[in-house]
Backbone as JSON Lines, residues from 0, in Angstrom:
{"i":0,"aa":"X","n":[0.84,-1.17,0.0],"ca":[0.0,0.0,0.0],"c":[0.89,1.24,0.0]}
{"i":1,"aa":"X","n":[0.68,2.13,-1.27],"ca":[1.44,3.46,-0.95],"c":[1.11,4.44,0.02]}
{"i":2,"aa":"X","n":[1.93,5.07,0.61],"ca":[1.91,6.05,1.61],"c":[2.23,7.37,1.25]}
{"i":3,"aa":"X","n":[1.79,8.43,0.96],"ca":[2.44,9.44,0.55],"c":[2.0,10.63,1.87]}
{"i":4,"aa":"X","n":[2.83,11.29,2.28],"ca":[3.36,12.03,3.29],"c":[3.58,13.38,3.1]}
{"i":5,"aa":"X","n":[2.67,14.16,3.42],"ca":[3.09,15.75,3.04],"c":[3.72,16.48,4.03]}
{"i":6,"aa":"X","n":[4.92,17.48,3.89],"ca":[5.12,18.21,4.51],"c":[4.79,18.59,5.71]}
{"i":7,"aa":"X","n":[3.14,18.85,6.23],"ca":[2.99,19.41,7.19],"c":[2.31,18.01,8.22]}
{"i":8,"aa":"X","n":[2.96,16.7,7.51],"ca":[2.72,15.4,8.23],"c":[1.42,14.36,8.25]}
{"i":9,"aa":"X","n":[0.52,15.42,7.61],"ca":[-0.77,14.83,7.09],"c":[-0.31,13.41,5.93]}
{"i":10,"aa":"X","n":[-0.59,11.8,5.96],"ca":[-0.76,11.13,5.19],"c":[-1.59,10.57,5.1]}
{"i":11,"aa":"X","n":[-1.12,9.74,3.5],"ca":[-2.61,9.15,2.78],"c":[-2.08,8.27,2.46]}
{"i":12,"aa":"X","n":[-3.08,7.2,2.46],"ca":[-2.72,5.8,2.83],"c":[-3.42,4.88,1.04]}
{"i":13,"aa":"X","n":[-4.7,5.63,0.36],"ca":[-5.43,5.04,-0.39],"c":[-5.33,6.07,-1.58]}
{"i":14,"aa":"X","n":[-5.23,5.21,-2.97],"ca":[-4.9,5.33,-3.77],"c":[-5.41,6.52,-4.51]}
{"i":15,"aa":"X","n":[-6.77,6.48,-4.11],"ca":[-7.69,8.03,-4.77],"c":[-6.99,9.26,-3.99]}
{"i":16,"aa":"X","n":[-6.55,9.04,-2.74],"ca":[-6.45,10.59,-2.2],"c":[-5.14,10.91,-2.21]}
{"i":17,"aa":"X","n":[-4.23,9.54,-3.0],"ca":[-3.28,9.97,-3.02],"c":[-3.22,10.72,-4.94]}
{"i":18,"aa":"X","n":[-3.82,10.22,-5.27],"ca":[-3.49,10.5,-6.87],"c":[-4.16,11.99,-6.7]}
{"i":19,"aa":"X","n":[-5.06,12.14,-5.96],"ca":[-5.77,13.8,-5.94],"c":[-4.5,14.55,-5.49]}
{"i":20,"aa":"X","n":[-3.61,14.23,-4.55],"ca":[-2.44,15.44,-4.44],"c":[-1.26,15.22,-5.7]}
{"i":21,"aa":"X","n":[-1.15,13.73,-5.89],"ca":[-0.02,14.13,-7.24],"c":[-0.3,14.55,-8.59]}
{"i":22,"aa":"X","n":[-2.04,14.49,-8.78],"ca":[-2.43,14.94,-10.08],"c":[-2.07,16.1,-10.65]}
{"i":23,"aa":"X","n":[-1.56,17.38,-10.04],"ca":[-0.77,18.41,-10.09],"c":[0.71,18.26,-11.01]}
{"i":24,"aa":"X","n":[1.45,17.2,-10.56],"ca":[2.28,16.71,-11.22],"c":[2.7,15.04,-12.92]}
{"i":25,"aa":"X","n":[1.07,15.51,-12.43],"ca":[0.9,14.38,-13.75],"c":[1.69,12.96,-13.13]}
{"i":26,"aa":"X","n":[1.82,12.68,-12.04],"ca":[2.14,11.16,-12.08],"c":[1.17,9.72,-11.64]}
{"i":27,"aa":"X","n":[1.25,8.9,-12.16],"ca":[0.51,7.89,-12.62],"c":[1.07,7.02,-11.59]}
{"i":28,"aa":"X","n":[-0.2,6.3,-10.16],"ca":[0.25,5.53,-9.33],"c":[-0.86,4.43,-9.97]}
{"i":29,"aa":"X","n":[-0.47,2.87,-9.71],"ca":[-1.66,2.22,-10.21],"c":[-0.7,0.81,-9.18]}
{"i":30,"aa":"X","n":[-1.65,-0.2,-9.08],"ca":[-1.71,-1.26,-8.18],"c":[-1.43,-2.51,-9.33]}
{"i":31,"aa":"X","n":[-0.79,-3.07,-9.08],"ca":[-0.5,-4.46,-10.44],"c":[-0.31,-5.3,-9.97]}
{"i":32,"aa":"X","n":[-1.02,-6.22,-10.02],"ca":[-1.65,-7.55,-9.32],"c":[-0.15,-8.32,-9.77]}
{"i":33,"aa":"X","n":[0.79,-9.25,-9.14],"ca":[1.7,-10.24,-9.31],"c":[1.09,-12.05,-9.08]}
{"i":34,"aa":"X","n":[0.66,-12.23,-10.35],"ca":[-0.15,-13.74,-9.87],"c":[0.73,-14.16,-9.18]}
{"i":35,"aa":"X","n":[0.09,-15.32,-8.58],"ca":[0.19,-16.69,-8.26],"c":[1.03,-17.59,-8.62]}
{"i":36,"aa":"X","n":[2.57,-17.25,-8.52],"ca":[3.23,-17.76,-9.51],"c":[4.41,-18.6,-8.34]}
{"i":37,"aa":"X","n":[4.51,-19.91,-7.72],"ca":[5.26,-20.13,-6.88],"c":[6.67,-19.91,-7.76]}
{"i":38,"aa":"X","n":[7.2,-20.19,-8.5],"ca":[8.51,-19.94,-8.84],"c":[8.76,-18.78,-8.94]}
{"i":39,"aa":"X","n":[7.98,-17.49,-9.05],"ca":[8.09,-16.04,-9.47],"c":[8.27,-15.78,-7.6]}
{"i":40,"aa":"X","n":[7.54,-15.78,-6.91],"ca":[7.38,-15.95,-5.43],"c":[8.83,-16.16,-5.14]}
{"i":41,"aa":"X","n":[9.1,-17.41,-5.64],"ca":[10.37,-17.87,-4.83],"c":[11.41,-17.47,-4.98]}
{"i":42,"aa":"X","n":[12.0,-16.81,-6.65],"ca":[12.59,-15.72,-7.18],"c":[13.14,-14.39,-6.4]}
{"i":43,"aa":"X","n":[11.32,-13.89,-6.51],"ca":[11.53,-12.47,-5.5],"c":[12.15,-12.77,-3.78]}
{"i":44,"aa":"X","n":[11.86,-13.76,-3.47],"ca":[12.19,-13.99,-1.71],"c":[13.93,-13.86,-2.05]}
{"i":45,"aa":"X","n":[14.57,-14.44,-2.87],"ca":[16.15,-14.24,-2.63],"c":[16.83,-12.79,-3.02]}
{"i":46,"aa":"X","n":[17.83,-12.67,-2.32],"ca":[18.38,-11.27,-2.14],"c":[18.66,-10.83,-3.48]}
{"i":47,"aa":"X","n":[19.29,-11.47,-4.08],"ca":[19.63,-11.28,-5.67],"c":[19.64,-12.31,-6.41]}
{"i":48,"aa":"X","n":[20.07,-12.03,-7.61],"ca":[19.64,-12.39,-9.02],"c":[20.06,-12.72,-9.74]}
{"i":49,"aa":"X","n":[20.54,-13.26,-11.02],"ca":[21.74,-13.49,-11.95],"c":[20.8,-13.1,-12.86]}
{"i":50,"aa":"X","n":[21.39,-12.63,-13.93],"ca":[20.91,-12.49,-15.19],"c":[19.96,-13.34,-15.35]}
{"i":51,"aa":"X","n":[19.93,-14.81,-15.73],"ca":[19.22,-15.98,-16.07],"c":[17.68,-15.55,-15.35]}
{"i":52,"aa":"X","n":[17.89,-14.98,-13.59],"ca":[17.01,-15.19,-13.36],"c":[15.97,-14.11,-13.31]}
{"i":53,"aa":"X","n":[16.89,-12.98,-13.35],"ca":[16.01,-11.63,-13.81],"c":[15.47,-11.64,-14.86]}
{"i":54,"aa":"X","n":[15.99,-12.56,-15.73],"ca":[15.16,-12.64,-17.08],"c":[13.69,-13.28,-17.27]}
{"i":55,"aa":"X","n":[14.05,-14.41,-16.61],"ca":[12.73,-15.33,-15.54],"c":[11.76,-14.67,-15.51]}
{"i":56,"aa":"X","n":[12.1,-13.47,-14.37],"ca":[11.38,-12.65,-13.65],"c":[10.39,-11.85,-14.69]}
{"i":57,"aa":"X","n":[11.34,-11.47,-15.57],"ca":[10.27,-10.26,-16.29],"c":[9.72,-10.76,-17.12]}
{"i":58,"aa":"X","n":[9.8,-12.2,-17.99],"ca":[9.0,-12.85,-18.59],"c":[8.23,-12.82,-17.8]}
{"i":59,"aa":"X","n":[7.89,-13.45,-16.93],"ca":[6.91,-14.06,-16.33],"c":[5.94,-12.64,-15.8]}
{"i":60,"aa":"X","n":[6.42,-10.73,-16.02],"ca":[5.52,-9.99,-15.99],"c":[5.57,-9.05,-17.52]}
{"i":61,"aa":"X","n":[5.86,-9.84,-18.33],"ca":[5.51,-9.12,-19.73],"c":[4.52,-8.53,-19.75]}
{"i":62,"aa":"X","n":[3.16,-9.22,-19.41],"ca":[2.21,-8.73,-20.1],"c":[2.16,-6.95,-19.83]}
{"i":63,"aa":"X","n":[2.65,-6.77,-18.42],"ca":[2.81,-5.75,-18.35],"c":[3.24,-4.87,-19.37]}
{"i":64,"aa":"X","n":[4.57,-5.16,-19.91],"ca":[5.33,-4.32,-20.84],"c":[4.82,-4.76,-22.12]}
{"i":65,"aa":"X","n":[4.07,-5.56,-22.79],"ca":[3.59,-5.33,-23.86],"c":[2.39,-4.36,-23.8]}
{"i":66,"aa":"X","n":[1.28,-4.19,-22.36],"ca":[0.34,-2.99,-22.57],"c":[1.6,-1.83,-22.32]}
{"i":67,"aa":"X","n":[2.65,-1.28,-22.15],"ca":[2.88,-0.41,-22.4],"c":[3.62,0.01,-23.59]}
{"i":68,"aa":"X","n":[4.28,-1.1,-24.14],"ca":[4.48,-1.0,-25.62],"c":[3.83,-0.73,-26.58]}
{"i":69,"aa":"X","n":[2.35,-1.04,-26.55],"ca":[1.45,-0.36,-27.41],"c":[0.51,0.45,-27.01]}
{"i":70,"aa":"X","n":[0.64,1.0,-25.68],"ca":[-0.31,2.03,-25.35],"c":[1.01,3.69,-25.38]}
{"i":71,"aa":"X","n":[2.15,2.9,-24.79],"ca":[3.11,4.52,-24.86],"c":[4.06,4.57,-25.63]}
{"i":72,"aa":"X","n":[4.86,3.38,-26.32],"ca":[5.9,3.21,-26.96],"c":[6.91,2.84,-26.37]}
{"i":73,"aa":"X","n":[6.74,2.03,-25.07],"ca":[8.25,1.89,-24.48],"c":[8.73,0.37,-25.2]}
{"i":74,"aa":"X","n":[9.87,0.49,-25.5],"ca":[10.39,-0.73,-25.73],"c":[11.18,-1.72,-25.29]}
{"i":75,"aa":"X","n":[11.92,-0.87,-23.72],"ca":[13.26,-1.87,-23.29],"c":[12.89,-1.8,-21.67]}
{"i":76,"aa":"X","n":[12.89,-2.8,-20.64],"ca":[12.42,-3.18,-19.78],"c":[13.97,-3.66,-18.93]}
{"i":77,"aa":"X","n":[14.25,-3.8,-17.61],"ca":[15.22,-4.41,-17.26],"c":[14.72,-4.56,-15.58]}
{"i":78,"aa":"X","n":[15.2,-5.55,-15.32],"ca":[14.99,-5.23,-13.6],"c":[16.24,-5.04,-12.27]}
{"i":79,"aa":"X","n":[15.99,-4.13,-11.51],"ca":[16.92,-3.94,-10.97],"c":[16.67,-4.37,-9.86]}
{"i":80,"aa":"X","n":[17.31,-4.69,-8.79],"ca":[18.08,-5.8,-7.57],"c":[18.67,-5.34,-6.68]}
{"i":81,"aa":"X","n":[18.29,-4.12,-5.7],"ca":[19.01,-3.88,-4.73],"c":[18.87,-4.25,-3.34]}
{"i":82,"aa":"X","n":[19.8,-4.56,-2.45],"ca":[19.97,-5.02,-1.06],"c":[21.37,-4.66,-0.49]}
{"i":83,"aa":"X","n":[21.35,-4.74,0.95],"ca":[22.7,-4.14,1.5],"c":[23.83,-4.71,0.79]}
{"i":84,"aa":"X","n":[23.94,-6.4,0.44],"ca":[25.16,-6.87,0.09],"c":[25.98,-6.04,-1.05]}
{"i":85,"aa":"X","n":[25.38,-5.72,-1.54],"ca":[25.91,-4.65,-2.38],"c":[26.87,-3.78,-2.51]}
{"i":86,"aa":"X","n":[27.75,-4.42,-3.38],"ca":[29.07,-3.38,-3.24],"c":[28.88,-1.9,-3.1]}
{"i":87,"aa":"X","n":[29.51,-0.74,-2.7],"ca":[28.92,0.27,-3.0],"c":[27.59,1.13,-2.87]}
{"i":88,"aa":"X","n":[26.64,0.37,-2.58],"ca":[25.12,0.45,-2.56],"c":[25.08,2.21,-2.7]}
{"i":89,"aa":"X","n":[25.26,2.65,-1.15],"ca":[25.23,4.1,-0.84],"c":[25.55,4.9,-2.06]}
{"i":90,"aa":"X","n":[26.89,4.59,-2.78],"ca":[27.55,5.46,-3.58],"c":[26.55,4.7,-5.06]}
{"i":91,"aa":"X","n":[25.5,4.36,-5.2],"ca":[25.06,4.22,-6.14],"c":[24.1,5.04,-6.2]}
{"i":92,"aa":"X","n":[23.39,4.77,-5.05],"ca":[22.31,5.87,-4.42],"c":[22.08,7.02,-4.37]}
{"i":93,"aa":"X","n":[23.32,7.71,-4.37],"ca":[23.97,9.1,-3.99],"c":[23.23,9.62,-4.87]}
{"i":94,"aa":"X","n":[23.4,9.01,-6.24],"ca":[22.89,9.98,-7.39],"c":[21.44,10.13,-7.43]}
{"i":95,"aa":"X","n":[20.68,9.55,-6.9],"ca":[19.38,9.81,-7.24],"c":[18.37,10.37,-5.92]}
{"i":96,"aa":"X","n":[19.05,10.45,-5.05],"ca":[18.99,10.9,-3.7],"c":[18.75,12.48,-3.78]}
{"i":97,"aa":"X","n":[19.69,13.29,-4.86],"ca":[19.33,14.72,-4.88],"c":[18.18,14.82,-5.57]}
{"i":98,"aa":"X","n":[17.38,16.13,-5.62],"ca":[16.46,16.47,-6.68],"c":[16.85,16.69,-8.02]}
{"i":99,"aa":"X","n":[16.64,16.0,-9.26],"ca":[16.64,15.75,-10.48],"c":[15.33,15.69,-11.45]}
{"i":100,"aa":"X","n":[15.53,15.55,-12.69],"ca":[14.61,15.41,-13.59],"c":[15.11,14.82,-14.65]}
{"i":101,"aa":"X","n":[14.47,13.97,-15.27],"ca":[14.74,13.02,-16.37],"c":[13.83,13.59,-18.22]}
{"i":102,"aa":"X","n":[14.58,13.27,-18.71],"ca":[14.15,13.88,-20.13],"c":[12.94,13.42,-20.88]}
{"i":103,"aa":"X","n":[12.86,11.94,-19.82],"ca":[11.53,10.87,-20.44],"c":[11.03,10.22,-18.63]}
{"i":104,"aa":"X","n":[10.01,9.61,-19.11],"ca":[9.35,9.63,-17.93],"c":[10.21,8.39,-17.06]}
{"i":105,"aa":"X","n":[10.37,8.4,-15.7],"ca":[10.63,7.05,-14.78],"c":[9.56,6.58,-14.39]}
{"i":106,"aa":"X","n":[9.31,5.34,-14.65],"ca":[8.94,4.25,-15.06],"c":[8.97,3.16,-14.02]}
{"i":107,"aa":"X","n":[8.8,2.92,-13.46],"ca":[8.98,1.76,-12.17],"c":[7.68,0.88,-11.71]}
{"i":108,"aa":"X","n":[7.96,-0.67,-11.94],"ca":[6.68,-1.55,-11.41],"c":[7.52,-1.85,-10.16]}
{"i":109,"aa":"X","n":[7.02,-2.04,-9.06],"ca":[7.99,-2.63,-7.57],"c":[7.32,-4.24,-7.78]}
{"i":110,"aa":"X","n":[7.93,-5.09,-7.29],"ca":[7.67,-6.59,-7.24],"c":[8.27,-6.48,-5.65]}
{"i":111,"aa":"X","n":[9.01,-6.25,-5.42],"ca":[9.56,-6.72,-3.65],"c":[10.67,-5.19,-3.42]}
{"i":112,"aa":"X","n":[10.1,-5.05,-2.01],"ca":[10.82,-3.87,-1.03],"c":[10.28,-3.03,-1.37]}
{"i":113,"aa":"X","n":[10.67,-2.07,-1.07],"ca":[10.16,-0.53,-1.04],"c":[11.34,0.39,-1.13]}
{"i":114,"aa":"X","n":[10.68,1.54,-1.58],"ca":[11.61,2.67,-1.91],"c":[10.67,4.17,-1.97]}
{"i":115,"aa":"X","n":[11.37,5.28,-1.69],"ca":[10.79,6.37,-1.29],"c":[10.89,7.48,-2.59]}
{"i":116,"aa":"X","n":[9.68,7.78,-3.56],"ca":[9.93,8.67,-4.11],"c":[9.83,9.84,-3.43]}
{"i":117,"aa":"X","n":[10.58,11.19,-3.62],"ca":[9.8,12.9,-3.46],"c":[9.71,13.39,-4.53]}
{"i":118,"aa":"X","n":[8.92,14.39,-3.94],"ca":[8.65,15.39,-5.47],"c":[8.49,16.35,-5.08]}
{"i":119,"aa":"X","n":[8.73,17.76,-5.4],"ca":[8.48,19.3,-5.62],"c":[7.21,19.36,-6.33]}
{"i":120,"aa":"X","n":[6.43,19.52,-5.33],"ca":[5.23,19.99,-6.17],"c":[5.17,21.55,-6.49]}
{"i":121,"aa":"X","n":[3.69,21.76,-7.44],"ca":[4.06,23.35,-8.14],"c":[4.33,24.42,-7.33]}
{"i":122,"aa":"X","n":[3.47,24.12,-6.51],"ca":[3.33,25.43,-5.1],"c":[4.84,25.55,-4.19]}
{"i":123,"aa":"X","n":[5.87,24.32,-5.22],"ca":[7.24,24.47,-4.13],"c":[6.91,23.57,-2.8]}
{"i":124,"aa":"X","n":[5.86,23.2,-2.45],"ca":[6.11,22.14,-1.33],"c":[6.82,20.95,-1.67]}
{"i":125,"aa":"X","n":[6.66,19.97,-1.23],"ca":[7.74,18.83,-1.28],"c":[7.04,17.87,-0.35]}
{"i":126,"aa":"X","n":[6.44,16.4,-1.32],"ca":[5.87,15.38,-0.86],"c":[6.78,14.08,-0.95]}
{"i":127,"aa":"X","n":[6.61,12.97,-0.09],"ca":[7.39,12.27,-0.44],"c":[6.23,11.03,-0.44]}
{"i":128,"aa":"X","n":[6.72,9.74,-1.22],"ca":[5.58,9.05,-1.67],"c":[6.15,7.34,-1.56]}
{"i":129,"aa":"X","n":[6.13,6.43,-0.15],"ca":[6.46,5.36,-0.35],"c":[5.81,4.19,-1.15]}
{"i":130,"aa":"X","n":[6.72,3.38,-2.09],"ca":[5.89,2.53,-3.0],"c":[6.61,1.49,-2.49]}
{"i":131,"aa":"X","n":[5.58,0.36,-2.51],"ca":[5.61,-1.09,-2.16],"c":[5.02,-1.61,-3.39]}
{"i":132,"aa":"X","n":[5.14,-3.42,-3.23],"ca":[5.22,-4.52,-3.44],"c":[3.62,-4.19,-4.66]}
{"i":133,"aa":"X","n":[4.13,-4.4,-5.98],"ca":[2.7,-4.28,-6.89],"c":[2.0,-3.12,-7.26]}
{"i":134,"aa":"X","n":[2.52,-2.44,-7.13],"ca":[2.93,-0.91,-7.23],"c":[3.47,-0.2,-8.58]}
{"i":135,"aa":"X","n":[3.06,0.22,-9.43],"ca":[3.36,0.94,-10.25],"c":[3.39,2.24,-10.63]}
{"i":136,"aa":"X","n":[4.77,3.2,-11.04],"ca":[4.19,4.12,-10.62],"c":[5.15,5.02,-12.0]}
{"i":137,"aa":"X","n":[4.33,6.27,-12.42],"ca":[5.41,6.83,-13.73],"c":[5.29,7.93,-13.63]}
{"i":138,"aa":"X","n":[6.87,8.77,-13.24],"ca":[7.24,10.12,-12.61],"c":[7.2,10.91,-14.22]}
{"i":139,"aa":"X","n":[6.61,11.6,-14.55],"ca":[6.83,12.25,-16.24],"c":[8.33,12.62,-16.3]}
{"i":140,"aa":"X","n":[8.45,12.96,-17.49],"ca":[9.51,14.02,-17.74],"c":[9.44,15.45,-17.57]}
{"i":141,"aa":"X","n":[10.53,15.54,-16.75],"ca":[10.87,17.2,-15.98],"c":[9.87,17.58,-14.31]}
{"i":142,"aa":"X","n":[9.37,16.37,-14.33],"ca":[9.11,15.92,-12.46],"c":[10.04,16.07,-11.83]}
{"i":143,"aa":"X","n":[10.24,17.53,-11.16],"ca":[11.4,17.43,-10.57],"c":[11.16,16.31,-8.96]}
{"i":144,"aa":"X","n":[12.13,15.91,-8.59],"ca":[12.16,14.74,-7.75],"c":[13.59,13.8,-7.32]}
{"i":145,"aa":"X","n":[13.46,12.9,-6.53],"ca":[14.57,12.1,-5.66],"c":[13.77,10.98,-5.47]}
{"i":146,"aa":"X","n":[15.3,9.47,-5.05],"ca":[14.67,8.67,-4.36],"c":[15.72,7.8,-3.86]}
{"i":147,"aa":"X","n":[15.45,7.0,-2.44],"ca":[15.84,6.72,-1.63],"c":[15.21,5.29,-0.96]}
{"i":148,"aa":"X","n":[16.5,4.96,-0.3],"ca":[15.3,3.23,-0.17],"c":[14.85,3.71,1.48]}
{"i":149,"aa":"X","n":[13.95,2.34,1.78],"ca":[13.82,2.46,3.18],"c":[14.8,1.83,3.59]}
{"i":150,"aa":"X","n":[14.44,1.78,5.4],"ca":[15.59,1.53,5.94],"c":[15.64,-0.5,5.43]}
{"i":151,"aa":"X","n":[14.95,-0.71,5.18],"ca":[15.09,-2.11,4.53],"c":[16.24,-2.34,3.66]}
{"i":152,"aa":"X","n":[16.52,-1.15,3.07],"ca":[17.54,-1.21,1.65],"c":[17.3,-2.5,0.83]}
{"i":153,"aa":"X","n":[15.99,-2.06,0.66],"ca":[16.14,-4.03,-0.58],"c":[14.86,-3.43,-1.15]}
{"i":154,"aa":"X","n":[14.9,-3.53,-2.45],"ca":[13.6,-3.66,-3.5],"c":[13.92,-4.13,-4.96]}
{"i":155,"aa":"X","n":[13.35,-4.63,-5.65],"ca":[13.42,-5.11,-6.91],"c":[11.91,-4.36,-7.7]}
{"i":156,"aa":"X","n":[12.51,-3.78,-8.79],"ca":[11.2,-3.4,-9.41],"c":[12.17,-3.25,-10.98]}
{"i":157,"aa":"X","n":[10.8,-3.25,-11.95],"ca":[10.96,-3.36,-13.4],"c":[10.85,-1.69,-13.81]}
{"i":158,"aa":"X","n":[11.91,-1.53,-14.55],"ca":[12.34,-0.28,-15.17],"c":[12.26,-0.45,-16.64]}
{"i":159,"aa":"X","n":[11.22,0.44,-16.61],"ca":[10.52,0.23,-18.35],"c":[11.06,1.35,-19.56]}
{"i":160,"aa":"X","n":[11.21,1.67,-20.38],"ca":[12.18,2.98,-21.33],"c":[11.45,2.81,-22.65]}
{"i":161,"aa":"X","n":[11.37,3.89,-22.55],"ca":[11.68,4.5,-24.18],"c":[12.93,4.57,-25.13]}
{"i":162,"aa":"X","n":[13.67,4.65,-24.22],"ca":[15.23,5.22,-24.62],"c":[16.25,5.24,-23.05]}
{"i":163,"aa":"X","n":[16.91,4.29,-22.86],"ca":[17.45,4.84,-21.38],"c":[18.32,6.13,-21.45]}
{"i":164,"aa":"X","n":[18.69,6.51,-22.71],"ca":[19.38,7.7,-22.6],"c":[18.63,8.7,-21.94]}
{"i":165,"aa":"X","n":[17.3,9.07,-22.21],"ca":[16.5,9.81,-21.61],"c":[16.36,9.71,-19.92]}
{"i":166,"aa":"X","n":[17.11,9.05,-19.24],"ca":[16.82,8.43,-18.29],"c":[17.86,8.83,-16.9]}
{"i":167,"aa":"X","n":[18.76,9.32,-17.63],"ca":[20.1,10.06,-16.86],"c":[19.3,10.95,-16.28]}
{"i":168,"aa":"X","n":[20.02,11.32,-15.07],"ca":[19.18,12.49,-13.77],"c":[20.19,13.79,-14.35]}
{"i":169,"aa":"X","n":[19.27,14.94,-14.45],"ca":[19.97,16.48,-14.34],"c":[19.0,16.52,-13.29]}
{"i":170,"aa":"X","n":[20.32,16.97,-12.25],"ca":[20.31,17.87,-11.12],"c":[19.58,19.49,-11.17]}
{"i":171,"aa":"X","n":[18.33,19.52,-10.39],"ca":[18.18,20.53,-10.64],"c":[18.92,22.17,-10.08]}
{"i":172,"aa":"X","n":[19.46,21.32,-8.62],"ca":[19.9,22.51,-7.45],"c":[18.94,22.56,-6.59]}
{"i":173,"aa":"X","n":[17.04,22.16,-6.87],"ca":[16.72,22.83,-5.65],"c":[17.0,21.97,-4.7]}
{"i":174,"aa":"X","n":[16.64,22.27,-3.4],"ca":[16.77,21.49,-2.17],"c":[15.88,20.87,-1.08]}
{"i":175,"aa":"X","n":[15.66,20.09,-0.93],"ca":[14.86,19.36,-0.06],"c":[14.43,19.95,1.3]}
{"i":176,"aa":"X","n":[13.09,20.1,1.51],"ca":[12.76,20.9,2.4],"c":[13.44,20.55,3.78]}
{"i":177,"aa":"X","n":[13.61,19.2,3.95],"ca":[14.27,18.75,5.25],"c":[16.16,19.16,5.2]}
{"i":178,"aa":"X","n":[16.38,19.56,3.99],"ca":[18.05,19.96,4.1],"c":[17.87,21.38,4.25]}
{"i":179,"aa":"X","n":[16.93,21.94,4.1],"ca":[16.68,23.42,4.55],"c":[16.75,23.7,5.73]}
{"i":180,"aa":"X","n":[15.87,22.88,6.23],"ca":[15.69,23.09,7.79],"c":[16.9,23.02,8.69]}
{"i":181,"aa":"X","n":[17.66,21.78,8.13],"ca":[18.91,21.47,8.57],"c":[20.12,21.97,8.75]}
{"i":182,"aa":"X","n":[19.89,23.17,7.5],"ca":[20.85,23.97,7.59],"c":[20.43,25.41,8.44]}
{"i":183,"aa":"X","n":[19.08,25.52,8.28],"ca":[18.64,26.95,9.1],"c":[18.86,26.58,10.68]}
{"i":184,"aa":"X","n":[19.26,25.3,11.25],"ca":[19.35,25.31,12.85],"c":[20.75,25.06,13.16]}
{"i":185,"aa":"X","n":[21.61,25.12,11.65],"ca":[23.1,24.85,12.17],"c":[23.61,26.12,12.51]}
């Protein structure tokens, strides 16, 4: 269930009242059922992945990416695999942790863990929006925004493209309302 969290601490727990505050920003939250699939199940339960089996994985949720192949044009799909063991993890993170914007939309189905989008909304506030397990969710292009795992550090979700070139983060500069604060009490 997504959680999205505003600024002044008020959250929303259900899907309508959350899409009424991000509709401002044009992003698309939607719920995607993961059958019944004991080998897909048993897949997602291990920490990571090999190629062979990420491949597994996203067969077994095509159908997904063929309705978006002919409803938006995306054509290239991959899934990504993060957990603490992870070399580096933090310093991978780093980059998407600031506020950025992408040239084409991000794209993300979650299958297992969670991870924290934010966003700058128009008015300049700043929401942040946790997505879990079946969860789909597509930040447009020039959404300015960040993201960050929970303290779980583990999620696997399908990253869908048009073009991954489009997909590189420009930094915008602004700053996160909580690094504001942080610096106004130092």
């Amino acid at each position: 269930m997504a959680i999205l969290k505003l600024e002044d601490g008020t959250i929303y727990t259900d899907l309508l009242s959350i899409g009424k505050e991000l509709a401002p920003l044009n992003i698309k939250l939607d719920y995607w059922v993961i059958e019944s699939n004991q080998e897909l199940h048993q897949k997602l339960a291990q920490a990571s992945l090999d190629d062979r089996e990420k491949e597994q994985v996203l067969q077994s949720l095509d159908k997904y990416f063929e309705q978006l192949k002919q409803t938006a044009g995306y054509q290239e799909r991959d899934l990504i695999v993060l957990h603490p063991g992870i070399p580096n993890l933090d310093e991978m993170l780093k980059k998407f942790d600031s506020i950025h914007i992408h040239a084409d939309d991000e794209v993300r189905y979650i299958i297992e863990g969670e991870g924290i989008f934010g966003f700058v909304r128009p008015d300049g506030s700043q929401v942040e929006l946790t997505v879990q397990p079946q969860e789909y969710i597509n930040v447009p292009a020039g959404c300015e925004h960040w993201f960050y795992l929970t303290p779980t550090r583990r999620i696997k979700a399908v990253r869908y493209f048009i073009g991954k070139e489009g997909w590189v983060p420009e930094y915008t500069g602004t700053q996160k309302v909580k690094e504001q604060k942080a610096k106004v009490k130092a």
